[in-house]
C-alpha positions as CSV (number, residue, x, y, z in Angstrom):
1,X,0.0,0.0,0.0
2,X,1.2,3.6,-0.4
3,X,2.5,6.0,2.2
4,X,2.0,9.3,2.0
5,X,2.4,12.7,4.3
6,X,2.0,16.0,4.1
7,X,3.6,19.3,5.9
8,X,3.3,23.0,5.5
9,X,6.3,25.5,6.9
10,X,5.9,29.1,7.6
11,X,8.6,30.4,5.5
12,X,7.1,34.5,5.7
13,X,10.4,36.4,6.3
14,X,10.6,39.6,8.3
15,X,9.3,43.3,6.6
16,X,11.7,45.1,5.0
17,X,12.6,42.8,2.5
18,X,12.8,42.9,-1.4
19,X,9.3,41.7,-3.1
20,X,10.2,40.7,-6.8
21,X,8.3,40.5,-9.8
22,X,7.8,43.9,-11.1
23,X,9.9,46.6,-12.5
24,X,10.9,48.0,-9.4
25,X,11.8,47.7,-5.9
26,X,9.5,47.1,-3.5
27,X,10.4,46.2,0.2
28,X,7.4,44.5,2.1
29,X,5.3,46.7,4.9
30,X,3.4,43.8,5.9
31,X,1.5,40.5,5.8
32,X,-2.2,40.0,3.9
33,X,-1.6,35.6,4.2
34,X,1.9,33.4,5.5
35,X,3.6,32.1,3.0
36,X,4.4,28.5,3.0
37,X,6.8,26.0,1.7
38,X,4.1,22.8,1.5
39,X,5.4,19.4,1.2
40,X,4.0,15.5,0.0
41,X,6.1,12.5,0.6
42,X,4.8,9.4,-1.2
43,X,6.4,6.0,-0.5
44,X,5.8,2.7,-2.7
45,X,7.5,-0.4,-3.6
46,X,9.9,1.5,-6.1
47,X,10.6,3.9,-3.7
48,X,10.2,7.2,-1.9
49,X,9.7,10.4,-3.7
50,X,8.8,14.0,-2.7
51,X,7.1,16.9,-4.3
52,X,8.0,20.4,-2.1
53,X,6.2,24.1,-3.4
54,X,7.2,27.0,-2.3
55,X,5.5,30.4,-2.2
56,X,7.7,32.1,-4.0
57,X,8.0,34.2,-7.5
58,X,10.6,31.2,-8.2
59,X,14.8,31.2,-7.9
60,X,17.6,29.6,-10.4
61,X,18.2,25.9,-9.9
62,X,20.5,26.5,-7.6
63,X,18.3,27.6,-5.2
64,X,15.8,24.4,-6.1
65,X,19.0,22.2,-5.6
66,X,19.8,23.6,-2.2
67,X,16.7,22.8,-1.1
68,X,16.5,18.8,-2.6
69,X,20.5,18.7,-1.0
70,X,19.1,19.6,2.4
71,X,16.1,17.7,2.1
72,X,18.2,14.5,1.3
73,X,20.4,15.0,4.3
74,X,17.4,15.0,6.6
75,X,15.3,12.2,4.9
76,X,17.5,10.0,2.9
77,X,15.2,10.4,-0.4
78,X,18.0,11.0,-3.4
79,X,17.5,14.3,-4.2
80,X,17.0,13.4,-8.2
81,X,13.6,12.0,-6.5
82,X,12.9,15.4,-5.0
83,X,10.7,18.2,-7.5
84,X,11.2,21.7,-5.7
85,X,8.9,24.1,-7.6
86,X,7.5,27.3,-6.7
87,X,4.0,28.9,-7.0
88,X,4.9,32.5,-8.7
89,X,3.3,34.4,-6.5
90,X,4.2,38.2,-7.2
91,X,3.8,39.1,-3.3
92,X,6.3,36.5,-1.7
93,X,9.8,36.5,-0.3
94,X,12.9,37.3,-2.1
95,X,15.1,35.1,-4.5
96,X,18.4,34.2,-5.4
97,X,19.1,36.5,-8.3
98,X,18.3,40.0,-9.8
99,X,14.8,40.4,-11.7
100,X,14.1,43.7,-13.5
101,X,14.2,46.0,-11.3
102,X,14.3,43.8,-7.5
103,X,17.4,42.7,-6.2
104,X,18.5,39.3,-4.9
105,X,18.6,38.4,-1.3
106,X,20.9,35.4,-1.0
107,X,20.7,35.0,2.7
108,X,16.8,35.8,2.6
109,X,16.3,32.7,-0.3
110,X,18.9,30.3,1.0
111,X,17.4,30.4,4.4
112,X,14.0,30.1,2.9
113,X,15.3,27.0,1.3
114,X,16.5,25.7,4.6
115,X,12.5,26.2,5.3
116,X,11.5,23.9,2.2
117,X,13.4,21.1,3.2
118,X,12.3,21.0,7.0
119,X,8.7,20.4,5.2
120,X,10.0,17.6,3.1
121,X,11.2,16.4,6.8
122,X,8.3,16.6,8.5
123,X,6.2,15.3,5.8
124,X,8.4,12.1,5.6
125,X,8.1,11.4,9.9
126,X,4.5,11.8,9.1
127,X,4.0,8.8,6.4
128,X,1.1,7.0,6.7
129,X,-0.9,4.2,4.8
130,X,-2.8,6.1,2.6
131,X,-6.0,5.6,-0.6
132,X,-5.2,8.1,-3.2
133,X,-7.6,8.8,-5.9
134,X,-7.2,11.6,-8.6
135,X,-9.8,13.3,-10.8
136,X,-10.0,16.4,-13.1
137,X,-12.8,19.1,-13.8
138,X,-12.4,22.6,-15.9
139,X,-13.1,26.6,-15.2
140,X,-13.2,28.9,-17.8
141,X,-14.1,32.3,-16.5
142,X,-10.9,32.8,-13.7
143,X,-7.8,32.9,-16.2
144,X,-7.2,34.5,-20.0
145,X,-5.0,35.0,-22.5
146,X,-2.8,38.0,-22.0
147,X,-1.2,38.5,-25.4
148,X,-3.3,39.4,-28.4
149,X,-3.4,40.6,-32.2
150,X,-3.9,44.5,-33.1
151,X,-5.2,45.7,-35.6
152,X,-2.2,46.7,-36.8
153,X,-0.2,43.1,-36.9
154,X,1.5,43.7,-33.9
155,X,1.0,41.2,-30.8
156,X,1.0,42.9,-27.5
157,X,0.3,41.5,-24.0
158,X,-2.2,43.4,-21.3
159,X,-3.8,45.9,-24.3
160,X,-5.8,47.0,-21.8
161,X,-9.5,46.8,-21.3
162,X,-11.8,46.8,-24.1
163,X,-9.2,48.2,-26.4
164,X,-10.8,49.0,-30.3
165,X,-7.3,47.9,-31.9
166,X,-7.9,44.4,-30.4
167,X,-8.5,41.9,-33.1
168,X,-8.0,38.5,-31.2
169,X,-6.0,36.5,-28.1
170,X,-2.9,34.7,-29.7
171,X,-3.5,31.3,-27.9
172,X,-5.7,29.3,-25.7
173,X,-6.4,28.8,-21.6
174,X,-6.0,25.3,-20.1
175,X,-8.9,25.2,-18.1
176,X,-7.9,21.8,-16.3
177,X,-8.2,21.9,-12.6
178,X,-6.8,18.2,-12.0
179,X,-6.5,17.1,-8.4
180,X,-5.2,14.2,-6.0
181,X,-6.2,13.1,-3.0
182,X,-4.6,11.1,-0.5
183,X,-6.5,10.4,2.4
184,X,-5.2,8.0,5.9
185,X,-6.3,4.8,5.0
186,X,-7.3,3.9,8.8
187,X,-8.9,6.8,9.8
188,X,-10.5,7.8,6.4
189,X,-8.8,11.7,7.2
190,X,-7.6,13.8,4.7
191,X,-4.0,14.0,4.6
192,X,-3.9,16.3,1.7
193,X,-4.9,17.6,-1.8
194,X,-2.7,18.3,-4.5
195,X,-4.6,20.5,-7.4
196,X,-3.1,21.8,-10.8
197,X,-4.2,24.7,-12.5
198,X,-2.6,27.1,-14.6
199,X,-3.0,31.2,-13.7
200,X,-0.4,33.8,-12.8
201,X,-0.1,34.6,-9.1
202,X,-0.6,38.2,-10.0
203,X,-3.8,39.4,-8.3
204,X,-2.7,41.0,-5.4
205,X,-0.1,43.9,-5.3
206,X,1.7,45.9,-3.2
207,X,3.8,45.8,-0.5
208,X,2.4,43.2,2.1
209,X,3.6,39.4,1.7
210,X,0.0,37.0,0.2
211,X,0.4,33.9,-0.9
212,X,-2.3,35.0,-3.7
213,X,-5.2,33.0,-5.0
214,X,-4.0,29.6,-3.8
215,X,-3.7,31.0,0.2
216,X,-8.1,31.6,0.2
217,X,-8.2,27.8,-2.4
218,X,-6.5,26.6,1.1
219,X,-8.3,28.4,3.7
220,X,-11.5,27.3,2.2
221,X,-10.0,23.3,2.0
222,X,-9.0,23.5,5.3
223,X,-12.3,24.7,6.3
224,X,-14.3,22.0,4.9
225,X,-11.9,19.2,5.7
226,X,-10.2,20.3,8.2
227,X,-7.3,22.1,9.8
228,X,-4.7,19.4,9.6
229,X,-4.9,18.7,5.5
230,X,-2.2,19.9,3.4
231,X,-3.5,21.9,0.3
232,X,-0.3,22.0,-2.2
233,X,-0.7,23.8,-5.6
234,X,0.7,23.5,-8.5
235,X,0.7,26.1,-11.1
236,X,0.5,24.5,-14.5
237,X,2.1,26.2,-17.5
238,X,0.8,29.9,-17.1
239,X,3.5,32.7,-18.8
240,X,1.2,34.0,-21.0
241,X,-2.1,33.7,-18.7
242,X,-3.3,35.8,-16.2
243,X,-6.8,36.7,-14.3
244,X,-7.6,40.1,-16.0
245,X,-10.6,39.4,-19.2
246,X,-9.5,42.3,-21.1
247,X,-12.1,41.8,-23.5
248,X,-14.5,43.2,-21.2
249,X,-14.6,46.6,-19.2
250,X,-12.4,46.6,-16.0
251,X,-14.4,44.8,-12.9
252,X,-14.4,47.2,-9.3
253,X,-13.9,43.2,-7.6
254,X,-10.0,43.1,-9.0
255,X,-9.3,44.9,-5.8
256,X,-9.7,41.3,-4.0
257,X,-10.0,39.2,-6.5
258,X,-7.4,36.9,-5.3
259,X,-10.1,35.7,-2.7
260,X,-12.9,35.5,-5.4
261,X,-10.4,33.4,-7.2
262,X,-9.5,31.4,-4.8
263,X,-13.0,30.6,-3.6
264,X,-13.9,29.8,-7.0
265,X,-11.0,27.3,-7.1
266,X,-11.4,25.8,-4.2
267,X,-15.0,24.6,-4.6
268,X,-13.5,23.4,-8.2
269,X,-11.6,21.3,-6.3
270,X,-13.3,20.0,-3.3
271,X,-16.0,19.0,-6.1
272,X,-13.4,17.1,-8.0
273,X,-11.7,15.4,-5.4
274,X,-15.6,14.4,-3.8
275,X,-15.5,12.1,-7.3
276,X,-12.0,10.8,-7.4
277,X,-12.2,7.2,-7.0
278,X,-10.1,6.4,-4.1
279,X,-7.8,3.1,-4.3
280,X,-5.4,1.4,-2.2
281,X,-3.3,0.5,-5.2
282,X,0.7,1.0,-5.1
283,X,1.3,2.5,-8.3
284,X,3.9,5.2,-7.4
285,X,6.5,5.4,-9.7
286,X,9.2,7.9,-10.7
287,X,11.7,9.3,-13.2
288,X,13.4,12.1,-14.5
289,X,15.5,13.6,-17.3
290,X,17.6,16.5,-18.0
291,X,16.8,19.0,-20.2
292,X,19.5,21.9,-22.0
293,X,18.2,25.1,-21.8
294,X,20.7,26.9,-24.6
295,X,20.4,30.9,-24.3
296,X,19.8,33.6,-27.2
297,X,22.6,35.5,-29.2
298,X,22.3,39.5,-28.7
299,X,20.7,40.2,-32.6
300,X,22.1,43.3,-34.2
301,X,18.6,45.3,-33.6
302,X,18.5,44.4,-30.0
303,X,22.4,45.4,-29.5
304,X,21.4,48.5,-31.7
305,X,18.3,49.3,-29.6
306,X,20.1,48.6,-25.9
307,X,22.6,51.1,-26.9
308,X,20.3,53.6,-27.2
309,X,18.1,53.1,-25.2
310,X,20.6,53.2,-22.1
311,X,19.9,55.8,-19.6
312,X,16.1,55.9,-21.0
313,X,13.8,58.1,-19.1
314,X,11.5,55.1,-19.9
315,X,12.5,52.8,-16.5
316,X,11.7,49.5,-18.1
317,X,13.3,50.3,-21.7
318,X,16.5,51.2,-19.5
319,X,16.2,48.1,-17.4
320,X,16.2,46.4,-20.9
321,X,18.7,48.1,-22.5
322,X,20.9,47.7,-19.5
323,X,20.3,44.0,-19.3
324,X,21.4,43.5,-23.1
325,X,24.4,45.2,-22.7
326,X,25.3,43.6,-19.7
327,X,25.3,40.7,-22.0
328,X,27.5,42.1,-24.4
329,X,29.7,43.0,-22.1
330,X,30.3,39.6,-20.6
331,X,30.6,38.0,-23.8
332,X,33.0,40.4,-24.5
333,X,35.4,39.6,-21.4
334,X,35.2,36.0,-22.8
335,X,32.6,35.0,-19.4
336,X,30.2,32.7,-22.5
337,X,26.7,32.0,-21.2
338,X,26.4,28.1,-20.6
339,X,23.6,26.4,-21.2
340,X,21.3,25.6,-17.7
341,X,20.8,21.8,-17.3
342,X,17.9,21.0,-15.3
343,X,16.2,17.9,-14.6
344,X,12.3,17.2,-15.4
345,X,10.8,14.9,-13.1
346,X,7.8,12.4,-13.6
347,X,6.0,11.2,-10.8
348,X,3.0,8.5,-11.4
349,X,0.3,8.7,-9.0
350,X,-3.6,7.1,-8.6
351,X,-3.5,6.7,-12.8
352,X,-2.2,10.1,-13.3
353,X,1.0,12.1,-14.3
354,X,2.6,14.8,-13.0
355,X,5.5,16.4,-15.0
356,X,7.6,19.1,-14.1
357,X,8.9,21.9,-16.5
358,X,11.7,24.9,-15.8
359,X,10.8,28.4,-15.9
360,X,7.5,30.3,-16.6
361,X,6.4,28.4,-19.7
362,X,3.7,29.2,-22.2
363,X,0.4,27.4,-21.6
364,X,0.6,25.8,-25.5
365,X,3.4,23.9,-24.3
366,X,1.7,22.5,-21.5
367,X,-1.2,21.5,-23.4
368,X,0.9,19.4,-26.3
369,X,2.5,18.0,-23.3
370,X,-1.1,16.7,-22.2
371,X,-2.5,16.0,-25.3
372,X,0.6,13.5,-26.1
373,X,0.3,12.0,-22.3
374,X,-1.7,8.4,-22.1
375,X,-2.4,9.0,-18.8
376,X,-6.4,10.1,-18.2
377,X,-5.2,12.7,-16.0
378,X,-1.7,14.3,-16.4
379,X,-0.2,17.3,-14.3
380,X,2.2,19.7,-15.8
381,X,4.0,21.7,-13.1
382,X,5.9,25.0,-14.2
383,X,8.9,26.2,-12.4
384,X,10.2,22.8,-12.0
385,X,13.7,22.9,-10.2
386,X,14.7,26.2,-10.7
387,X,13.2,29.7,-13.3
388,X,15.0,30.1,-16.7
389,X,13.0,33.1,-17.0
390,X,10.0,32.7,-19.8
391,X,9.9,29.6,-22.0
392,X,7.5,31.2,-25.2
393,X,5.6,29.7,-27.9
394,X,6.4,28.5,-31.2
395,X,3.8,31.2,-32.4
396,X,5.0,34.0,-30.0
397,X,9.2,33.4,-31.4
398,X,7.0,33.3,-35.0
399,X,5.4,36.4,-34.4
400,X,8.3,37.9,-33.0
401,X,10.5,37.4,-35.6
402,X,7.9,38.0,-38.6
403,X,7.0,41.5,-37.3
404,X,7.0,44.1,-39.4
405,X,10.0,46.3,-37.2
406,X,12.1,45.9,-34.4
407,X,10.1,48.5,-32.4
408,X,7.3,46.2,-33.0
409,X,8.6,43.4,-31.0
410,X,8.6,45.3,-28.0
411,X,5.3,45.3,-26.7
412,X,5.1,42.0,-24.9
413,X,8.1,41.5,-22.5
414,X,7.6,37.6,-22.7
415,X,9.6,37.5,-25.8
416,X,12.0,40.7,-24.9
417,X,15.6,39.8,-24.7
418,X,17.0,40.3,-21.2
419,X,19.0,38.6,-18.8
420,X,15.6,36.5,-17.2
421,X,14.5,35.8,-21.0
422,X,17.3,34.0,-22.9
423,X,15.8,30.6,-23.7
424,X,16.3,29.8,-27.6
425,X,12.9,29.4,-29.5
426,X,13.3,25.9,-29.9
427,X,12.8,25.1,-25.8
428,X,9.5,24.7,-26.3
429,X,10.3,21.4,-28.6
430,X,12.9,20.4,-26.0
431,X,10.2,20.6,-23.0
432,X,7.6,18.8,-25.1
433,X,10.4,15.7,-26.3
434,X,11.6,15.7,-22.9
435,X,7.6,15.4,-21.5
436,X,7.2,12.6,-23.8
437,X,10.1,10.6,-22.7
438,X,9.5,10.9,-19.0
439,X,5.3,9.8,-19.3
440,X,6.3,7.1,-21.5
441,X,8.6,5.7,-19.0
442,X,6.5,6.4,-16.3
443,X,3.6,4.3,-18.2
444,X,6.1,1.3,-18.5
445,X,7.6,1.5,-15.1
C-alpha cells in the first residue's frame, strides 16, 4: 500500500525585505496571508519520492538544488527524487538573483530553502498508509490569455481593457483543474490535496507578503476538511495567462479578487476530489530527465536598440537596454553563457502524471504535453527545479521574428531579450520531447 504525508512550513520572512516580480523595488510593509513551503512525501515499492512548493515568485536551480541537498540529508530520499517548484506568486519573499528592477537576497532565499526542506522532513516522519484517488474538472471564467493581435499586426500583452485595436487572443487557456487526494487509509482523514491549475499569481499587489489566489483555495479546504490537511498547488504552465478578461470593461472586484479566485478554485476542487475514486493500489513510480536550456545570441537590432536606449527616461526600456548590454559586455570579457541543465521529473500517481517543466512556460506547451500523455489525467508543473525566465511559444518566437520592425517586437516582454528571457525558441520542442520521454517511461515502469 502507499505512504504518503503531508507538511506545511511558515517560511514569511521579516518586513523590509525585497518583493520581486515587477519593475521596481519594493520592500514588504506587511502581511495579507503566510507564506508556506508545502510538502508531499509518497512511498511505494519503487521507492520514496517527494514533491515540495514553495510560495515564491521562483529562484535559479541553484536555489531548487539547495533545497532537494538539504532535504536528502534530513530524509535520505535521493534528491533526483525530490521536485522543488515554486507557486509565482508576485507578493512573496525574495530570491536568489536580480529580476528587472528587485534585487536578490541570498541569505533571505537560502534560508528560505533551509524552510522547504524541514517540510519535506516533516512530511516524511508523518508517512502513513494512505488511498489516493485523482480526478479532473475545468473553469473557464478565472484565467485568460494575455497577449493578443492588433489591428495593426502587432501582438501585445495586457492591451488594456476593451481596447478597439484588439483583433483577437494569440492562444488558448488550459482550463484543467486536476487534483489528487490522499486520504489516511485507517482513519479515512484527509492527509492532503494536491490540485493543478494554470494562472499567474498576479492578483494582489503591493507591498504586504500573500500567498495569492492559492492562500483563500486553502483556507476554504481547510475549512471543509479540516485544519490538519495539506493543500499543495501546482501552477500548470501559465506565462502567457493571467486573471484580467480584457475583453471586457475593468471589474471594481480586482481589488480582491485573489479571494474571489480562490474561492472559486477551491469549490472546483473539493467538487473534484468528492469524485476521485479512491484506491489502495501501489502505483507510485518515478523518473526524471535533463533538459539543456541553450540561451539567445544579442541580434544586431537588440544590440542596436540597448545602446540607445541606455539611460532611457523610460525605466523599463533602461532596465532592458541595460540587461542587453550587460550581456554584451560579458561575452565580451570571454565569461560565455552556458547552457542551464535542469532535470524534469515524472511522478505516477492514482492513474495520473505529473511532469515538471523549468521556468515560466507558455500554456501551448503544457497543453501538447497533455495532449501526447496516455495517462487520463496528467499534471504539468511550471517552475520545475529552478526559473530560466520565460519559455514562449512556437507562435509567439513566430510572431516575434515576422513582425514588421524591431520596435514592433517590443510590446510583450515575454519574448524581450534580457537577462531573465534567454531561452532559444526551440525550448518549447525540448520541453515537449523531454515530457514525452518521462510519461512514456512512467507508463512502463
Amino acid at each position: 500500500m502507499l505512504k504518503a504525508g503531508a507538511a506545511e512550513v511558515v517560511i514569511t520572512p521579516g518586513l523590509g525585505k525585497e518583493i520581486p516580480g515587477y519593475f521596481n523595488s519594493r520592500l514588504s510593509t506587511g502581511i495579507k496571508t503566510e507564506l508556506y513551503s508545502k510538502a508531499l512525501v509518497l512511498e511505494g515499492k519503487n521507492g520514496t519520492c517527494a514533491i515540495v512548493v514553495l510560495d515564491s515568485l521562483g529562484g535559479t536551480e541553484k536555489m531548487a538544488l539547495a533545497v532537494r541537498e538539504r532535504a536528502s540529508e534530513l530524509t535520505g530520499i535521493d534528491p533526483e527524487n525530490i521536485l522543488v517548484a515554486s507557486t509565482h506568486a508576485h507578493t512573496a519573499s525574495p530570491i536568489d538573483m536580480d529580476l528587472y528592477g528587485g534585487k536578490a537576497d541570498l541569505e533571505c532565499a537560502f534560508a528560505t530553502a533551509g524552510k522547504a526542506a524541514d517540510a519535506v522532513k516533516i512530511a516524511f516522519d508523518s508517512r502513513r498508509n494512505a488511498l489516493v484517488g485523482s480526478a479532473g474538472t475545468t473553469e473557464r471564467d478565472i484565467s485568460f490569455n494575455r497577449r493578443f493581435y492588433l489591428r495593426d499586426g502587432r501582438v501585445k500583452m495586457n492591451p488594456g481593457f476593451v481596447n478597439p485595436d484588439v483583433v483577437e487572443s494569440e492562444g488558448p487557456i488550459d482550463p484543467d483543474v486536476k487534483v489528487i487526494r490522499f486520504d489516511d487509509a485507517e482513519t479515512g482523514e484527509p492527509i492532503a490535496v494536491l490540485t493543478n491549475f494554470a494562472c499567474h499569481l498576479d492578483t494582489v499587489g503591493g507591498t504586504e507578503y500573500c500567498g495569492d489566489y492559492p492562500a483563500e483555495t486553502s483556507r476554504i479546504i481547510k475549512r471543509e476538511l479540516g485544519e490538519n490537511v495539506v493543500s499543495v498547488f501546482v501552477n500548470g504552465c501559465c506565462g502567457n495567462i493571467n486573471h484580467f478578461d480584457f475583453t471586457k470593461p475593468r471589474l471594481a472586484s480586482y481589488k480582491d479578487h485573489w479571494k474571489k479566485m480562490g474561492r472559486i478554485l477551491a469549490w472546483d476542487v473539493l467538487a473534484a476530489r468528492e469524485k476521485a475514486p479512491l484506491s489502495d493500489a501501489d502505483d507510485l513510480a518515478f523518473t526524471h530527465e535533463y533538459v539543456e536550456i541553450k540561451r539567445r545570441e544579442v541580434s544586431p537590432e537588440e544590440k542596436e536598440w540597448a545602446e540607445k536606449n541606455l539611460g532611457s527616461s523610460d525605466a523599463v526600456n533602461a532596465i532592458f537596454a541595460r540587461d542587453i548590454c550587460n550581456i554584451l559586455e560579458a561575452e565580451s570579457s570571454g565569461k560565455k553563457r552556458e547552457p542551464r541543465r535542469i532535470p524534469m521529473q515524472g511522478i505516477r500517481v492514482a492513474s495520473a502524471a505529473l511532469v515538471s517543466v523549468p521556468g515560466e512556460v507558455f500554456t501551448e506547451i503544457g497543453l501538447e504535453i497533455k495532449a501526447s500523455s496516455g495517462f487520463r489525467h496528467t499534471l504539468v508543473a511550471e517552475l520545475g527545479n529552478g526559473n530560466v525566465g520565460y519559455v514562449a511559444s512556437r507562435l509567439a518566437h513566430k510572431n516575434r521574428l515576422s513582425a514588421k520592425s524591431f520596435e514592433d517586437t517590443l510590446t510583450s516582454y515575454e519574448t524581450k531579450l534580457s537577462s531573465y528571457v534567454d531561452a532559444v525558441p526551440e525550448t518549447a520542442d525540448e520541453l515537449v520531447k523531454t515530457a514525452k520521454v518521462i510519461l512514456s517511461r512512467l507508463s512502463e515502469i
